[in-house]
C-alpha positions, 0 to 999 in steps of 0.5 A: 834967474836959474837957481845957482848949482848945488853940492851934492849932499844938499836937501832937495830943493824945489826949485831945483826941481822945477829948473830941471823940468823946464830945461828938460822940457827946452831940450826937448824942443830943441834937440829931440829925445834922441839927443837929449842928455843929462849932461845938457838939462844940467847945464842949461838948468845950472845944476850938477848931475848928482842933483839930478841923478838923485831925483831920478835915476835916468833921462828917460825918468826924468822925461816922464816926469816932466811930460806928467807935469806938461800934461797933468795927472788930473785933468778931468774937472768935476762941475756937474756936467759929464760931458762937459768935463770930459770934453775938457778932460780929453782935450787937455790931452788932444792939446798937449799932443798938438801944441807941445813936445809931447807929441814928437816925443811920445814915439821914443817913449813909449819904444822906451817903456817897452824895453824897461819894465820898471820904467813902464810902471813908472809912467803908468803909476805917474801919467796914464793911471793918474789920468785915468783915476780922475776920469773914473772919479768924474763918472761914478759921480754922474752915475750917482746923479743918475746921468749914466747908468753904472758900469761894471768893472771891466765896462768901466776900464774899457769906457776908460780906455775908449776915451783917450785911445783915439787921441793916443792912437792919433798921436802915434800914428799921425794918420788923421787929424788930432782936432776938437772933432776927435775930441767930441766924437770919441767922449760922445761915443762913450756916452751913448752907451752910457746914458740912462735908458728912458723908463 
C-alpha cells in the first residue's frame, strides 16, 4: 500500500522516495517520457509535489535517478574471474535496455542532458562514472593478479568506453541486435588487447 501524503515540512522519508521512483518507473511505461509529469508520479505515488520538488528539482532529475536505480551503479562483480564479471557487468546494461524503459526512454535523455549542463553532470556523477568506477576497480585488480597487463590512463578510459559504447550505440540507434553476442564480443575484444603476453 503507498505510503500516505505528507506536509511539506516533514523530514524525508525513504519510502516516500522509493513510491516515487516506482511510480516514475510505471509512468514511464505507460506514457513515455515525453508525457511523463510531476503532476502524475505524485498522484500515482499519493504524495504532494513539494515532496517531490524537494528531493529533486525536475522530472528530467527524477528520471535519472530512477533509471540509475533500474540499472545500478555498480554493477561489475569482482569474483576473480575478469571476463566472467565483465560479461555480467555489460550484461546488466544489455538487459536493462532491452527489458526495461531504459531503452525507450534513453533517446529523450540523453537529447535532454545535452541542453542542461547541470543535468548532464548529474547523470554522469550518478549513472555513467558510477558504472564505470566499478569497472576500472574489476580490472586493476585482475591486472595485480597479473590476468592483463595494466593500462595507462588514457588506455584505461578508452578500454572503459570500448566496453559498453556498443550497447550504448545499439541502444540508441537500433540498427542491430542489443543480445548476449554483443555482450561477449564487445568484452572479448577489449580482452585481447589486454592480456598478458606469453614470456
Amino acid at each position: 500500500m503507498p505510503p500516505a501524503p505528507r506536509a511539506a515540512g516533514r523530514q524525508k522519508d525513504p519510502q516516500i522516495d522509493a513510491a516515487v521512483r516506482a511510480a516514475t518507473l510505471d509512468l514511464l511505461a505507460e506514457v513515455g517520457y515525453a508525457e511523463l509529469t510531476i503532476g502524475q508520479v505524485a498522484k500515482n505515488a499519493d504524495v504532494y509535489r513539494p515532496a517531490i520538488y524537494r528531493r529533486w528539482p525536475s522530472k528530467q532529475h527524477l528520471v535519472t535517478d530512477a533509471v540509475a536505480d533500474l540499472i545500478g551503479t555498480e554493477p561489475t562483480s569482482d569474483t576473480g574471474d575478469l571476463r566472467a564479471d565483465l560479461l555480467a557487468g555489460i550484461g546488466t546494461l544489455v538487459t536493462a535496455f532491452e527489458s526495461t524503459v531504459l531503452g525507450s526512454v534513453l533517446p529523450a535523455l540523453i537529447a535532454d542532458l545535452a541542453r542542461d549542463p547541470e543535468l548532464r553532470e548529474s547523470f554522469l556523477d550518478r549513472v555513467f562514472q558510477a558504472r564505470r568506477h566499478s569497472t576500472e576497480t574489476v580490472l586493476r585488480r585482475a591486472a595485480a593478479r597479473g590476468e592483463i597487463r595494466e593500462p595507462d590512463g588514457a588506455e584505461l578510459a578508452f578500454v572503459l568506453d570500448a566496453l559498453a559504447a556498443p550497447s550504448y550505440y545499439r541502444a540508441l540507434f537500433r540498427h542491430a541486435p542489443l543480445d548476449r553476442d554483443l555482450v561477449t564480443r564487445s568484452v572479448d575484444l577489449v580482452l585481447l588487447g589486454l592480456r598478458t603476453r606469453a614470456a
